[in-house]
C-alpha positions as CSV (number, residue, x, y, z in Angstrom):
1,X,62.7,9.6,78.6
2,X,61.7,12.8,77.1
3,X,58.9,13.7,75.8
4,X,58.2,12.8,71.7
5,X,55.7,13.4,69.5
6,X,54.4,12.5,65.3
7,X,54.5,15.8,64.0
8,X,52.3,16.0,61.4
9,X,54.3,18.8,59.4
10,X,57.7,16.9,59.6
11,X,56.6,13.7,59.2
12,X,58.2,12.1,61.4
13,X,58.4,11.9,65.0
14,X,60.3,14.9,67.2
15,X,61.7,15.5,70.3
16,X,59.0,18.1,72.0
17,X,60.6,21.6,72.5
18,X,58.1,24.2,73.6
19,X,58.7,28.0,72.6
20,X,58.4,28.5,76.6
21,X,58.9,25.7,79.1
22,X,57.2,27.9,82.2
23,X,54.2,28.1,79.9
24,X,53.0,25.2,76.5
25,X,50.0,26.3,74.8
26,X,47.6,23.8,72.9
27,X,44.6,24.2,70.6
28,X,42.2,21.2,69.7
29,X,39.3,21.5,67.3
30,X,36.2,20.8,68.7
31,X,33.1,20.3,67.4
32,X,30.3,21.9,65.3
33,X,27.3,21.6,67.3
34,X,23.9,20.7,65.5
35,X,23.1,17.6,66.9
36,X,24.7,14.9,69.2
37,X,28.3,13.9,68.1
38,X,29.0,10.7,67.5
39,X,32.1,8.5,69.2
40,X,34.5,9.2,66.2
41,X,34.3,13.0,67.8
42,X,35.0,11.1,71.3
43,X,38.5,10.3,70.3
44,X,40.1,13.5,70.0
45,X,38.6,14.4,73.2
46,X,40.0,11.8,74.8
47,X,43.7,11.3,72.6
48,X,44.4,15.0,73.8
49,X,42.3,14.9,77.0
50,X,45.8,11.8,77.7
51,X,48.5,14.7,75.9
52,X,47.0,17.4,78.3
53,X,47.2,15.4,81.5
54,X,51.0,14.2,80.3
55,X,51.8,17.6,79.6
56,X,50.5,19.1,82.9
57,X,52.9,16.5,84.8
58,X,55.5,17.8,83.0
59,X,55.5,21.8,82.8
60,X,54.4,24.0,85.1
61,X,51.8,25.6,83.5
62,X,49.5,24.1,80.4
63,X,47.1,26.5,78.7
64,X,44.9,23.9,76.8
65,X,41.9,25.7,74.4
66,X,39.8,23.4,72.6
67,X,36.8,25.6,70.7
68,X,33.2,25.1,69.8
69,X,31.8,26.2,66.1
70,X,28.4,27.7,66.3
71,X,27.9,29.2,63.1
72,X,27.9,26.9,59.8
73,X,25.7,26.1,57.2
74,X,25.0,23.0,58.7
75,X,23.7,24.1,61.7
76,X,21.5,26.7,59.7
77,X,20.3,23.9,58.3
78,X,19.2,21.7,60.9
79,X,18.1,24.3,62.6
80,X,15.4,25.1,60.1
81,X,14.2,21.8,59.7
82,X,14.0,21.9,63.7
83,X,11.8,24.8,63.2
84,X,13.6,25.9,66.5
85,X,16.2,29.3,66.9
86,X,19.9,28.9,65.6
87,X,20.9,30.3,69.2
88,X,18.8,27.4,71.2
89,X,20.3,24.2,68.9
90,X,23.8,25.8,69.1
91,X,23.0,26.0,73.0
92,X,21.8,22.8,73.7
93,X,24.1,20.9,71.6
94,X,27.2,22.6,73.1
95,X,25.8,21.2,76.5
96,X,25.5,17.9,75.3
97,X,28.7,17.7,74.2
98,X,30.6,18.6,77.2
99,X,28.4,16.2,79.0
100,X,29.2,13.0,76.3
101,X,33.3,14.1,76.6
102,X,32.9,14.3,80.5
103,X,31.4,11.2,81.1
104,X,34.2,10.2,78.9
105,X,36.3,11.2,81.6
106,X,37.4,13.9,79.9
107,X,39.2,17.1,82.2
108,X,38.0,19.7,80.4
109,X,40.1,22.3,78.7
110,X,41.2,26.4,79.9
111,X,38.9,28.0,77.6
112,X,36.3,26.8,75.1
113,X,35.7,30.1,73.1
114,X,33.1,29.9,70.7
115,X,33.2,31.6,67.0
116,X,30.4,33.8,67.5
117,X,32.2,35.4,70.5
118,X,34.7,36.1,68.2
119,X,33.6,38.1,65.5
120,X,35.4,41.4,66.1
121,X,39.0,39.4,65.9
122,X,38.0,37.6,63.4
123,X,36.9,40.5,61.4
124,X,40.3,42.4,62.0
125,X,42.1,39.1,60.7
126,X,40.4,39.3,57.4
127,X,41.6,42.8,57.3
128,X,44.9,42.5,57.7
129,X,45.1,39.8,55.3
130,X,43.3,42.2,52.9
131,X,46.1,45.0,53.6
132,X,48.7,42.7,53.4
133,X,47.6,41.5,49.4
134,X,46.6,37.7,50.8
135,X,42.6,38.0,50.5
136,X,40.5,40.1,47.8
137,X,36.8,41.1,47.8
138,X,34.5,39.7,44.8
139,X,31.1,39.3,45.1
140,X,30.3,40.4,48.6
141,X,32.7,37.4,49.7
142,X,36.2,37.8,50.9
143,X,38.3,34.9,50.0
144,X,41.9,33.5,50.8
145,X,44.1,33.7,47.4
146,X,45.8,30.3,48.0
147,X,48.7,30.9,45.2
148,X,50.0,34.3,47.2
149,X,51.2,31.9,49.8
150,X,54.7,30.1,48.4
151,X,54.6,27.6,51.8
152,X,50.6,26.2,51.2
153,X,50.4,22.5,51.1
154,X,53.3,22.3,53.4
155,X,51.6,20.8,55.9
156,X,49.1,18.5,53.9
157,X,52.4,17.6,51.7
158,X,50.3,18.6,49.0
159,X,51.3,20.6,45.7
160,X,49.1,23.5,44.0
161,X,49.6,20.9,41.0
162,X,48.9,17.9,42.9
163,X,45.3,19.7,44.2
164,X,42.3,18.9,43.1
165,X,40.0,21.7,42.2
166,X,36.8,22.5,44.2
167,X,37.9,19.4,46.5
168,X,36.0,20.2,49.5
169,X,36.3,23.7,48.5
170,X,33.6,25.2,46.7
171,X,34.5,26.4,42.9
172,X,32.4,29.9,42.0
173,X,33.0,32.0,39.0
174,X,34.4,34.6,41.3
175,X,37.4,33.2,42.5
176,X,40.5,33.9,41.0
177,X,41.8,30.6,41.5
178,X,39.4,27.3,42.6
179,X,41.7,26.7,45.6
180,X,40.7,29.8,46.9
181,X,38.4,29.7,50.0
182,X,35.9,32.1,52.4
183,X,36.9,33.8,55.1
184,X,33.7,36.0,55.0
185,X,30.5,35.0,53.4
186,X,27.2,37.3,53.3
187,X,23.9,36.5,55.3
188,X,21.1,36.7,54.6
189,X,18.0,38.6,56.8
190,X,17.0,34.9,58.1
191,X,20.5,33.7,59.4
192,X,23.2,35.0,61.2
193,X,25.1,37.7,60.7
194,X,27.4,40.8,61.9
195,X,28.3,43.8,60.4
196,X,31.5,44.3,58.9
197,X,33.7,46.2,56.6
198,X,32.4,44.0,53.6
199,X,28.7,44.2,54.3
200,X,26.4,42.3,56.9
201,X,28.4,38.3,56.7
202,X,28.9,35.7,58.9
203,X,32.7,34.2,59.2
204,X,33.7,31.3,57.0
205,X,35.1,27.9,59.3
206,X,39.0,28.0,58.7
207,X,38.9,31.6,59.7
208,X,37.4,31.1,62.9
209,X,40.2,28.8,64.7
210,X,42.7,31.7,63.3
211,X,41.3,34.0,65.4
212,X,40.4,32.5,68.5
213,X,43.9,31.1,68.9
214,X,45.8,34.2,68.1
215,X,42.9,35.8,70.9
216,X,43.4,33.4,73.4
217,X,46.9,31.4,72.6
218,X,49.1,34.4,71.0
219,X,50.6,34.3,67.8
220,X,52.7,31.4,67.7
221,X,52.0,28.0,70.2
222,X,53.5,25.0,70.5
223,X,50.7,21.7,69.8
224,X,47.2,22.3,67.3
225,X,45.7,18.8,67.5
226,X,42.7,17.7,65.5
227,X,41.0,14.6,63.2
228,X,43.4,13.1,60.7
229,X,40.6,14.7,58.3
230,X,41.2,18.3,59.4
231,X,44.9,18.2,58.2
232,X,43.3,19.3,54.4
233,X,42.1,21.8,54.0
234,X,40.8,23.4,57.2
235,X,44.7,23.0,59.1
236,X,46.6,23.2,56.0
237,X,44.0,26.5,55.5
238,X,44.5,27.8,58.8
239,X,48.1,27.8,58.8
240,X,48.4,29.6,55.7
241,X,46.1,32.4,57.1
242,X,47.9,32.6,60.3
243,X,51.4,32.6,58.5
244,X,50.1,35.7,56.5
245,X,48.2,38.0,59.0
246,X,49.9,37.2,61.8
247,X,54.0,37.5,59.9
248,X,54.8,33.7,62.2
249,X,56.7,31.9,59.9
250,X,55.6,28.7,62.2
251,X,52.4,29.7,63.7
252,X,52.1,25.9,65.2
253,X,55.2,24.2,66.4
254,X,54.1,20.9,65.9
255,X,50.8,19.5,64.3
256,X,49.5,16.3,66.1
257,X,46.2,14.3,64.3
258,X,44.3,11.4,65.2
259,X,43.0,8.7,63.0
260,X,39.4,7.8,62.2
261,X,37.1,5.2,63.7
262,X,35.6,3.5,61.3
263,X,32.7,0.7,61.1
264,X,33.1,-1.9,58.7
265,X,35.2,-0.7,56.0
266,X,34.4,3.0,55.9
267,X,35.4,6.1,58.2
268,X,32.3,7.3,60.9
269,X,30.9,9.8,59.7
270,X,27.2,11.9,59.5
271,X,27.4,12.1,55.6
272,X,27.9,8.5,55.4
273,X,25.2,8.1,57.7
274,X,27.2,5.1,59.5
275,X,27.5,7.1,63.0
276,X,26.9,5.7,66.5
277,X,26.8,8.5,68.8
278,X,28.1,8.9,72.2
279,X,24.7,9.3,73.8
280,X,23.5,6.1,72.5
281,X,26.5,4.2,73.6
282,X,26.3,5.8,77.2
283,X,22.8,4.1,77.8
284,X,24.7,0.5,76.9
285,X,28.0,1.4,78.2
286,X,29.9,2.9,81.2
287,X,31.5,6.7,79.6
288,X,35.0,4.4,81.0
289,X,34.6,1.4,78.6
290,X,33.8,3.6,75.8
291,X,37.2,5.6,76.8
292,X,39.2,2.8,77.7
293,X,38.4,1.4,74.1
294,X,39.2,4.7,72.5
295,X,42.9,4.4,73.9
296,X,43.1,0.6,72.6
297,X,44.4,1.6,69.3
298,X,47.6,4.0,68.7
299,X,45.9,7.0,68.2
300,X,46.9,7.9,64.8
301,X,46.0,4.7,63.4
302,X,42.4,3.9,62.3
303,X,40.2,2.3,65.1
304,X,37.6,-0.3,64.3
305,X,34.9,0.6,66.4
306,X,32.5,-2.5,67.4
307,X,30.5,-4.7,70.0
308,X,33.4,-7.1,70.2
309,X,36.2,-4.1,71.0
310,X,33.6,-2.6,73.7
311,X,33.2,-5.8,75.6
312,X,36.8,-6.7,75.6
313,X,37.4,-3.0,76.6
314,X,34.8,-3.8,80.0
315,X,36.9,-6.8,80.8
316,X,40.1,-5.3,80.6
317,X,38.5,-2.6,82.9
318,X,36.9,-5.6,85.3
319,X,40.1,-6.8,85.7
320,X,41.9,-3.3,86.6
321,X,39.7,-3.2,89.7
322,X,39.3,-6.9,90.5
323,X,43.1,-5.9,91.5
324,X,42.3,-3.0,93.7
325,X,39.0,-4.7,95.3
326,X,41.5,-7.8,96.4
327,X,44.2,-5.1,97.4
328,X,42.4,-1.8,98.3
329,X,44.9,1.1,98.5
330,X,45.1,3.5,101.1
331,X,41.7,5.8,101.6
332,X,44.1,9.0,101.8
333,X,45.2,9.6,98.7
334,X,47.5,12.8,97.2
335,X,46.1,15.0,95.2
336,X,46.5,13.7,91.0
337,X,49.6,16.0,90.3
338,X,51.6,15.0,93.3
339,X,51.6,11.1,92.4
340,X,54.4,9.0,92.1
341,X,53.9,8.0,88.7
342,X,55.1,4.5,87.0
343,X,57.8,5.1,85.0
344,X,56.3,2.2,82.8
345,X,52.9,4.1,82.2
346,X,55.0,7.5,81.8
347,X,57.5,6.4,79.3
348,X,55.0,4.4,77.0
349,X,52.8,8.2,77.2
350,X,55.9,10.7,76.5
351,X,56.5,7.9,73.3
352,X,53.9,9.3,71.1
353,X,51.0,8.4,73.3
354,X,51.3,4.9,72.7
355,X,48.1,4.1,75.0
356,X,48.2,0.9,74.1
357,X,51.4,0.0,75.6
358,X,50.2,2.1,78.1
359,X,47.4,0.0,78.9
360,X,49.3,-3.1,78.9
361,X,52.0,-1.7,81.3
362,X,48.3,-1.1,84.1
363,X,47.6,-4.1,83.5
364,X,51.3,-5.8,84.5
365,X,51.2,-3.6,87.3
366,X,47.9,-4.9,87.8
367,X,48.9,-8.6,87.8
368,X,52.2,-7.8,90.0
369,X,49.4,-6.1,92.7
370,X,47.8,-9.9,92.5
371,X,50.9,-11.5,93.0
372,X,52.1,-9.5,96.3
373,X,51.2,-11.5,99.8
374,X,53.1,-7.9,101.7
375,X,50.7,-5.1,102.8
376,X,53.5,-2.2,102.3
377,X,54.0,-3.8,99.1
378,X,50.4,-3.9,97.8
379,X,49.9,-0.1,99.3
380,X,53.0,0.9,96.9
381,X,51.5,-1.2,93.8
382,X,47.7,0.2,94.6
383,X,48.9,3.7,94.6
384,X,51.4,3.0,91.0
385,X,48.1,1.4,89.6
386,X,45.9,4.3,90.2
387,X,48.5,7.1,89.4
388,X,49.3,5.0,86.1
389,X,45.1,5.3,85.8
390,X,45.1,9.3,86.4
391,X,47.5,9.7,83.5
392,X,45.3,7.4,81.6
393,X,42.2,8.8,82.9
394,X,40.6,5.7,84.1
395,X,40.2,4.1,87.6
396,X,38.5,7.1,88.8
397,X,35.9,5.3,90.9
398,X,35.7,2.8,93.6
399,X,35.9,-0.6,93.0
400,X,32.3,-1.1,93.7
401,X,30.9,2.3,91.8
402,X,32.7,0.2,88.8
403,X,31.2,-3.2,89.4
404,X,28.2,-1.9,90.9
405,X,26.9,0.8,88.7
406,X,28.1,-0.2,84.9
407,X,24.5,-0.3,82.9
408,X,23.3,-3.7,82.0
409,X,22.8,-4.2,77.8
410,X,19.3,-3.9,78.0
411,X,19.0,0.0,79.2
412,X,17.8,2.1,77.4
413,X,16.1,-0.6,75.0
414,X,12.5,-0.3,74.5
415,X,10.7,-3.4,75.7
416,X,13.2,-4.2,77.7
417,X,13.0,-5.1,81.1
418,X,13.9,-2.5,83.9
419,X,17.3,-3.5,84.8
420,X,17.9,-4.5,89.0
421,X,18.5,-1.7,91.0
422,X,21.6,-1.9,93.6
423,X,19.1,-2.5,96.5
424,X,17.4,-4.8,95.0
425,X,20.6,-7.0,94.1
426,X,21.7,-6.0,97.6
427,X,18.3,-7.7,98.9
428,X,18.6,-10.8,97.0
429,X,22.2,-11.7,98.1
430,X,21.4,-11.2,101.9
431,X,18.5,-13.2,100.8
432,X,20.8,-15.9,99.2
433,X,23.2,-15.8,102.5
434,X,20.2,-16.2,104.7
435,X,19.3,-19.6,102.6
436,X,22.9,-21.0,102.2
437,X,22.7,-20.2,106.5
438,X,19.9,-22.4,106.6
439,X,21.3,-25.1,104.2
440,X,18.5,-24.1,101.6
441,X,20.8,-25.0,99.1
442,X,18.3,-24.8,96.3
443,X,16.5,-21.5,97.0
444,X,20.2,-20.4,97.0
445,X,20.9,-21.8,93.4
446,X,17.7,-20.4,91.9
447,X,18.4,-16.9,93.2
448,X,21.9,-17.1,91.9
449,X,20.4,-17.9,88.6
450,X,17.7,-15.1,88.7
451,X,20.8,-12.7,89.2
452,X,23.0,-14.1,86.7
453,X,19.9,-13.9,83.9
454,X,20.1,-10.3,85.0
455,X,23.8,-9.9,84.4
456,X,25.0,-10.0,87.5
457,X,27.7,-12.0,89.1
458,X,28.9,-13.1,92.3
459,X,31.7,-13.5,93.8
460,X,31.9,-16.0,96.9
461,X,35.1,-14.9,99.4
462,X,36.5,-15.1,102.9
463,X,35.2,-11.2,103.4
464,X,32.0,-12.4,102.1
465,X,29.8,-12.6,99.1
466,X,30.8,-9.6,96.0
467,X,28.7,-8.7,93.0
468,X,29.0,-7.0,89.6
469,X,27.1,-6.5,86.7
470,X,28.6,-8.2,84.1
């Protein structure tokens, strides 16, 4: 089956054709950092963390760039009230997040440039849109004139007429048409800013992604992926921008977007105040639950993020590896891209990510793998059931790191009890063994009990007594 994919432009699902085959190119927005993100940032990570593993299987050579914004008005903001340097919350905050997304299981991308290593390209960008009659100066701010480009709202599917003025785009006396928006803004002595051609400035957002493509990516490349609410008017913004300083008629081959999470009835978001962030959720909740919920939903649908989705998400994971703890696979295993991978797993992936088809394709291998009595036969369905995991990026850990290490509810929580350490649940089942040796039948039952009213279970078997938290 090859490879097909919603583009965002089109409308309509396409047949993926990279410019190069020996070489696809990718660009995800990431986020700007002022404080921890929340899980609706998680699911790009992780949609196009799945598009990046596919693609890797596929082509010999993936260069996947996924940036961080560390200059905004927001974080100038925060910043302030923090009463701490722009430099240090940009800092820690970019850490933070690449710790959430990897505990998310996330790979990682090639390069994560940031906008203020950027400034020089950047600053050249505005220029040539300048010399080329697509930007004007007014007011010490340069700005984008949206009517000199005939194809904007093409991607959007949005006419100048349709557009609402000053939505999401500020409307000042100085533009010559409200649509218009920055591309260089100036700073004052307290916040950042770089000389330039127009005065001491800082860049405005659109602008940025612009330039650290075309720096690291090249003119044209084939996948930009982002939020469903990116498309208008920072994509539809930064295509126009890259269309006209750059002379690519189709600077981004196709345009991929993800839908919201949302909580209740309304999208997760900070201005609505209704986040949950990853950090908070990674103190109740293994990073591979909150992942493997994530992928539940087809990812350009909205996802109803809740308690009830995040504990069916840990049993669907519990019984994944209840599977490979009955029927471990061989210790020896090839390295990810050498795999044999399940043609089940693959062709629900290379149908525009359908994850959740996906899933359900693990978890039919999964049952098969229960089913088997032969040893060659549960080897072969092991090995499918972890390569179909790799492309999923779950089953990364043993068996036992899963059932063993998941944190309890109560973690985290203040006033909660500490939860069990593994030694001590380690000690009380020897210590329930040695009373069911003896016949001591109700010492056995009440230490079952105290284990259980911790959340964890056990598991009686031939090969002896197995726990998990539950």
């Amino acid at each position: 089956m090859e490879l097909q994919l919603h583009n965002t432009l089109s409308g309509r699902k396409e047949v993926f054709r990279p410019r190069n085959p020996e070489r696809v190119t990718m660009y995800v927005c990431g986020p700007t950092v002022y404080g921890h993100v929340h899980i609706g940032n998680g699911r790009p990570a992780v949609v196009f963390d799945v598009l990046h593993r596919l693609l890797k299987t596929l082509y010999p050579q993936v260069a996947y760039v996924s940036n961080i914004t560390d200059v905004d008005d927001k974080i100038n903001r925060q910043a302030a009230a923090n009463g701490e340097p722009i430099e240090a919350l940009t800092r820690r905050f970019s850490a933070a997040y690449n710790e959430d997304i990897q505990a998310l299981g996330v790979l990682g991308a090639d390069a994560q440039p940031k906008a203020t290593e950027h400034i020089s390209e950047i600053i050249r960008m505005i220029e040539a849109l300048i010399d080329k009659g697509f930007a004007y100066a007014a007011e010490d701010h340069i700005l984008f004139h949206v009517p000199a480009d005939p194809n904007y709202g093409d991607l959007s599917h949005r006419s100048l007429e349709d557009m609402l003025d000053g939505a999401r785009v500020e409307v000042a006396p100085y533009k010559k048409d409200p649509k218009d928006f920055v591309l260089w803004k100036p700073s004052a002595s307290d916040l950042p800013g770089w000389e330039s051609p127009w005065g001491r400035g800082r860049p405005g957002w659109h602008i940025e992604c612009s330039a650290m493509i075309h720096a690291h990516l090249g003119a044209a490349i084939d996948i930009h992926g982002g939020g469903a609410d990116l498309c208008f008017p920072h994509h539809e913004n930064e295509a126009a921008q890259s269309r006209a300083a750059l002379g690519e008629a189709l600077p981004v081959r196709y345009w991929l977007h993800n839908g919201m999470l949302t909580l209740g009835q309304e999208k997760m978001s900070k201005s609505l105040g209704n986040i949950v962030t990853i950090r908070e959720l990674r103190r109740r909740h293994a990073g591979e639950t909150l992942r493997y919920a994530l992928l539940s939903g087809q990812y350009r649908s909205p996802l109803a993020w809740s308690d009830a989705l995040l504990r069916q998400s840990r049993r669907s994971l519990d019984s994944l590896y209840q599977a490979l703890r009955k029927n471990p696979p061989d210790a020896d295993r090839p390295a990810p891209l050498d795999q044999e991978f399940p043609d089940s797993v693959r062709d629900a992936l290379q149908d525009d990510l359908n994850t959740p088809q996906a899933l359900a394709a693990l978890h039919a291998i999964a049952a098969e793998l229960n089913r088997t009595a032969g040893a060659a036969e549960a080897e072969r369905l092991g090995s499918q059931l972890l390569a179909g995991g790799w492309l999923l990026g779950l089953l990364g850990r043993t068996p036992d790191e899963h059932f063993h290490g998941q944190p309890t509810p109560s973690q985290g929580e203040q006033g909660a009890a500490a939860p069990l350490t593994n030694a001590n649940i380690e000690a009380l089942v020897e210590r329930r063994n040695q009373a069911r040796r003896e016949r001591d039948f109700q010492q056995a039952d009440a230490i079952r009990d105290q284990l259980a009213a911790a959340g964890v279970e056990l598991e009686d078997s031939r090969a002896g007594t197995r726990w998990r938290r539950g």
